[in-house]
N, C-alpha and C positions, 0 to 999 in steps of 0.2 A: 271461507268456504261455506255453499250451505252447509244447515243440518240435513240429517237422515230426516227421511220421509217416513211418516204413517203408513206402515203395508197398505194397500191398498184395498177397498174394500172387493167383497162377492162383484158388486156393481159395475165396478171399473173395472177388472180382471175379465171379466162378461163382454163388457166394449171392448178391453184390448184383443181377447179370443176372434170375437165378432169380425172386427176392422182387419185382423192379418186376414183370415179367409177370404174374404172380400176380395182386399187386395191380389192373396194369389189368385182366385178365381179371374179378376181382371187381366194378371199379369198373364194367366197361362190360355186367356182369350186372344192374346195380344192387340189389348188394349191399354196400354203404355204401362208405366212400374204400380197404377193400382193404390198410389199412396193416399190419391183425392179419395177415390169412392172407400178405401178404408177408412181414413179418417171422418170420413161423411157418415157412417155407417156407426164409429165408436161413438162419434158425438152426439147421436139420435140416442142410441141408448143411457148415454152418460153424460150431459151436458157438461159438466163440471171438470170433463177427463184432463182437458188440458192444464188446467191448476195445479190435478192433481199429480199430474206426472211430470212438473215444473218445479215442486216442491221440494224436491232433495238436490236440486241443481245450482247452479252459479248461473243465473242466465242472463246469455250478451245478445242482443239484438241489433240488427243492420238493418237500415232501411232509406232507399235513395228514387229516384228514378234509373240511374244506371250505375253501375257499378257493382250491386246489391251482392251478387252472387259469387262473386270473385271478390270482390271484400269479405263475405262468409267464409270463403273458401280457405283466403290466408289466415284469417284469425282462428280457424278453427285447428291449422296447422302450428300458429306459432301457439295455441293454448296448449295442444297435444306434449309438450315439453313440461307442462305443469302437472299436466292427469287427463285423463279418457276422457273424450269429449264425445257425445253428439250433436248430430248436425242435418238438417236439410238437406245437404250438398248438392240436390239436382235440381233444387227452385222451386217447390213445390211452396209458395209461401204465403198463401191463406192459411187459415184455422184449422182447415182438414189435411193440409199438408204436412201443418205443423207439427200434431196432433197426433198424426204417423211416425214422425222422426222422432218426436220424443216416446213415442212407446217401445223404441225399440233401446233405448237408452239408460237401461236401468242400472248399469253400473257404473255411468261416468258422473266426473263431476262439474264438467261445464256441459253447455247446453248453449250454442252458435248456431242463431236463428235469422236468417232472410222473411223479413215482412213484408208482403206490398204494402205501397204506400198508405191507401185506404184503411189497413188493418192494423197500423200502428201503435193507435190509443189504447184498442179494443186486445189484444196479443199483450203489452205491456200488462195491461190492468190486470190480466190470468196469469201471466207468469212473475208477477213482480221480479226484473230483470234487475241487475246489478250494474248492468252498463249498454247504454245503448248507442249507438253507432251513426250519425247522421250524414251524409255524402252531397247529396246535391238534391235538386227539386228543380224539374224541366219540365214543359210542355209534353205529354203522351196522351195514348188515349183516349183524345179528344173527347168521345160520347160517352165514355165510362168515369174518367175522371176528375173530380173537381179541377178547377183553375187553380194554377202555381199559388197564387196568394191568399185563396180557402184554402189549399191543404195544408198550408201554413201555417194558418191559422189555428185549425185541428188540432195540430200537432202541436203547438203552443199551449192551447185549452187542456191535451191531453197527457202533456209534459208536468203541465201544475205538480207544485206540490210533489212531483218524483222520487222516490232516495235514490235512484240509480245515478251514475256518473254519466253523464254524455260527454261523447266525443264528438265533435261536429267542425265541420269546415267553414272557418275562421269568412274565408274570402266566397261564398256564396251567400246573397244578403239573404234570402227565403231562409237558407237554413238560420239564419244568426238571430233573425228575428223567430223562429218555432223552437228554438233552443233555449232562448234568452229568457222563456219564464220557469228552467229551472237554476236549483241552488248551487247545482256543484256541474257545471262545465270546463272540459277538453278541450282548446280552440286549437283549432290546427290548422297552416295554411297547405292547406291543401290543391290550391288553383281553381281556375274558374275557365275552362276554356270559352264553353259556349253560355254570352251576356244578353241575350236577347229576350230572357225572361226575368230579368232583374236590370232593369232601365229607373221604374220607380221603388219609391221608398216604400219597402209594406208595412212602415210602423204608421207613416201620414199622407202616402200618396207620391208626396213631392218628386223632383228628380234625383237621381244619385249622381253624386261627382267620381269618378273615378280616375284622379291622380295617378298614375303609375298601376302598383301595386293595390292599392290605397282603394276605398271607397268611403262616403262618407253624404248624409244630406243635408244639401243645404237651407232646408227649412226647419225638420225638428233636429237635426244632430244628433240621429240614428248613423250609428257608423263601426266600420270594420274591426272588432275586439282585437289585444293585442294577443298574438297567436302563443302559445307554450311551449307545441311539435311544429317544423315546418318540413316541406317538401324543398331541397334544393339543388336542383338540376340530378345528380344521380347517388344521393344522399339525404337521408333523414337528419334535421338537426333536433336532439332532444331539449329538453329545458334547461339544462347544462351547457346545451351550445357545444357538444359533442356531434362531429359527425359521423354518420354510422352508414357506409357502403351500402347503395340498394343492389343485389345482382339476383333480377328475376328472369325467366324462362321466357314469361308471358309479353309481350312486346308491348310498346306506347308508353305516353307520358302518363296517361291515365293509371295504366297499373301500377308506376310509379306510385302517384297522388294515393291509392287502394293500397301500397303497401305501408306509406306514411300513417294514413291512419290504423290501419292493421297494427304495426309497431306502437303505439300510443297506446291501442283498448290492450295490447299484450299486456305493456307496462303496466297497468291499472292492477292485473292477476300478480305482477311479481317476476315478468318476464324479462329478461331485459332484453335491450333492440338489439344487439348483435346475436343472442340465442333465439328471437323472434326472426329475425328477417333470413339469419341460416337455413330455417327451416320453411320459410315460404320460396324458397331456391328449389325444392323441392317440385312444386307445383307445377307443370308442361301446361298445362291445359282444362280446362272448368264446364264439364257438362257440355263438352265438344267447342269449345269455343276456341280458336286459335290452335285446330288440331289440322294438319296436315295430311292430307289421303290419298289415295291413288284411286284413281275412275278411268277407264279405257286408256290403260294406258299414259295417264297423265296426272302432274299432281296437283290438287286443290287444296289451297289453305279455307279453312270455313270461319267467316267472322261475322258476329251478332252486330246487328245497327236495329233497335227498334224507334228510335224517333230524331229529330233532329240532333241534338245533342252527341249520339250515340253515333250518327253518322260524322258527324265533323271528326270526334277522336277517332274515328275506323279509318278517315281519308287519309290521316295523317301518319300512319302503319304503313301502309300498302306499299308494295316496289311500287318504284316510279316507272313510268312510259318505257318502251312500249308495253308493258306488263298487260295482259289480259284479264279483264273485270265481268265477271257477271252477277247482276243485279236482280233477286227475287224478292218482290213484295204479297205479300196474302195480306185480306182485311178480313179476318174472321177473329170471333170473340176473342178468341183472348188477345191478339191483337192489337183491336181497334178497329169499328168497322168505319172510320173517318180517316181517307184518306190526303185529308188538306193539307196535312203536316208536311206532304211531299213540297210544296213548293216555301216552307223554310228552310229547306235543305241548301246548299251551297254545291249543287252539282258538276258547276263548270270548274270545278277541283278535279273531277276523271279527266279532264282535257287532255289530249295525247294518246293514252288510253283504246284498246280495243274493247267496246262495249257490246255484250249479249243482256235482256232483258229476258226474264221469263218469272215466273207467279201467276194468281190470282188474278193480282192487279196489277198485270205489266202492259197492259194499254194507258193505264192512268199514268205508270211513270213514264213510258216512250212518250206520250204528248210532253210532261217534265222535262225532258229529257231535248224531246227539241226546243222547245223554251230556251233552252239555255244554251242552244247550238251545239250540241253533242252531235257526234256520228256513231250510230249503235244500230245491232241487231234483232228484231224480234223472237225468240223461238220456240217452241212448241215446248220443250222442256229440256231438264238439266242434260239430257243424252246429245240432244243438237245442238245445244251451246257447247260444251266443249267438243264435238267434233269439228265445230267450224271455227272454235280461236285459233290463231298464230298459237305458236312454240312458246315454251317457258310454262312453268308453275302460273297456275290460274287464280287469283283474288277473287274469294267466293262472298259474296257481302249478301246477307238477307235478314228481314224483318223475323219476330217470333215464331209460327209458323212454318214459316216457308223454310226457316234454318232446321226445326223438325223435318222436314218434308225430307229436306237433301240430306243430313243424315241417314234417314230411312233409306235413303236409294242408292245414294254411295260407300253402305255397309258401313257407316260411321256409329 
């Protein structure tokens, strides 16, 4: 466990006062929960705030392309069995989001943090974490984010030298290689559904063999570590080779793979996997994702897809045909304003399928979309699209954004 923290000075007490006003003044603008522009607001004052309110904590850090936030979500639940935890919980997970959720956390003793990818090195180095959390590394935000195999690298450089224990997913090479320059790793086979950004070797380039399960290069002999936790089929195997029942709320293979590692950073606190994975049974649903709602009359499930990857595991949830699908993409900042990703998607997976488009940028996907010989509807917005699907519960699939937007409108 950490130790207790140094009260905190005049200074810091000053920034934290500072950043809650802020926040409510945003919140009761309704300008969303107000945690950025607090945080934005305590760190002008106090640059240092975050160190200092990381200081009395255990802190576990998560950080992936997708999964981030529902990984956060269950380790923060399977910790909660050990002592009070704070947490992000709503994805706020820059330095000013951060920064917010730990100010409000002064009596726990972990500290379960979602990082963007970007902010990994820079969030580690302030909070000196105890265990951080590695998932996947996919293609997103084209214009914002470095390439799979720089932030890789980043993350390697920024790994150095660590004391925290990482957890990382054994069968994704990007991770295995940003992991591997620390001392004490977690290998978990986790899965890899979507391979399309890990073809070659990022330790030399070359190509990766992927036997089976298995990966491995055949030039430098860079290859798949031997895993400790694995994922298998609807059970976690610990390093004991004990299997321990997964039974979550949250649907897909994915959450599965999110709960495996979950149970693994528990273990590390002292948790064991049957008192960890009980208590992420508890979980329905993460910052609206996989929530269930009623709109005119009819019911929408809502699910996040924000880049390729995120769409393959979202196809693979859905009721099948004729189920009715509607499809919203936004490109605005936080986003991505590059929408090219759309045509690594694998769309002719909705085939059968009643399709509505609507977003931002739902002419971008409707041309997509006939690409790929789709039969779908244009519409003005979410109110027209479900009044013109067929019957049954509606598959609501949408980018960053846009999945904001429809909460906003369908009182989610």
């Amino acid at each position: 466990m950490a130790g207790n923290s140094e009260p905190l000075s005049p200074r810091a007490k000053l920034a934290v006062t500072a950043g809650r006003a802020a926040a409510a003044v945003s919140k009761a603008a309704g300008r969303g929960s107000g945690s950025v522009i607090g945080g934005k607001v305590a760190l002008r004052l106090d640059p240092d705030l975050l160190s200092r309110l990381a200081q009395h904590l255990d802190v576990i850090l998560v950080s992936a392309t997708n999964g981030k936030t529902t990984t956060t979500r269950l380790i923060a639940e399977a910790l909660r069995a050990a002592g009070p935890v704070v947490s992000n919980a709503l994805g706020a997970n820059m330095p000013a989001g951060i920064t917010s959720a730990l100010a409000g956390g002064s009596d726990a003793r972990y500290g379960v943090i979602e990082v963007d990818e970007k902010y990994l090195a820079g969030v580690a180095r302030d909070t000196e974490p105890k265990a951080i959390a590695l998932l996947n590394l996919s293609r997103d935000q084209l214009d914002r984010a470095a390439e799979t195999r720089m932030l890789a690298e980043k993350w390697r450089e920024g790994l150095t030298g660590s004391k925290a224990v990482v957890i990382a997913n054994a069968d994704d090479p990007l991770i295995v290689w940003a992991a591997s320059s620390s001392p004490n790793v977690v290998w978990v086979a986790a899965g890899q559904e979507w391979k399309d950004d890990a073809w070659s070797c990022p330790s030399c380039g070359g190509v990766l063999q992927r036997p089976g399960d298995d990966w491995v290069c055949g030039e430098c002999g860079f290859r798949r570590p031997v895993p400790s936790w694995a994922l298998n089929g609807d059970y976690v195997l610990d390093p004991h080779g004990a299997a321990w029942p997964i039974q979550l709320q949250l649907p897909g293979r994915a959450n599965k793979a999110n709960a495996a590692t979950s149970a693994a950073v528990a273990a590390t606190f002292g948790v064991p996997p049957q008192v960890a994975l009980e208590r992420m049974y508890q979980v329905q649903a993460v910052a609206g994702r996989y929530d269930v709602v009623t709109f005119q009359e009819r019911q929408l499930r809502l699910l996040l897809a924000k880049n390729p990857a995120g769409w393959l595991e979202t196809f693979s949830l859905i009721d099948p045909p004729p189920t009715p699908v509607i499809l919203s993409v936004n490109a605005r900042g936080a986003d991505g304003t590059d929408t090219s990703w759309l045509w690594d998607v694998d769309y002719t997976r909705l085939a059968g399928h009643p399709i509505c488009v609507i977003g931002d940028r739902k002419l971008d996907l409707a041309v997509r979309l006939e690409v790929a010989g789709l039969d779908f509807r244009v519409c003005a917005d979410v109110d027209e699209a479900v009044r013109i699907s067929p019957p049954g519960r509606i598959e609501v699939i949408a980018n960053y954004t846009a999945f904001q937007d429809l909460r906003r409108r369908v009182g989610n």
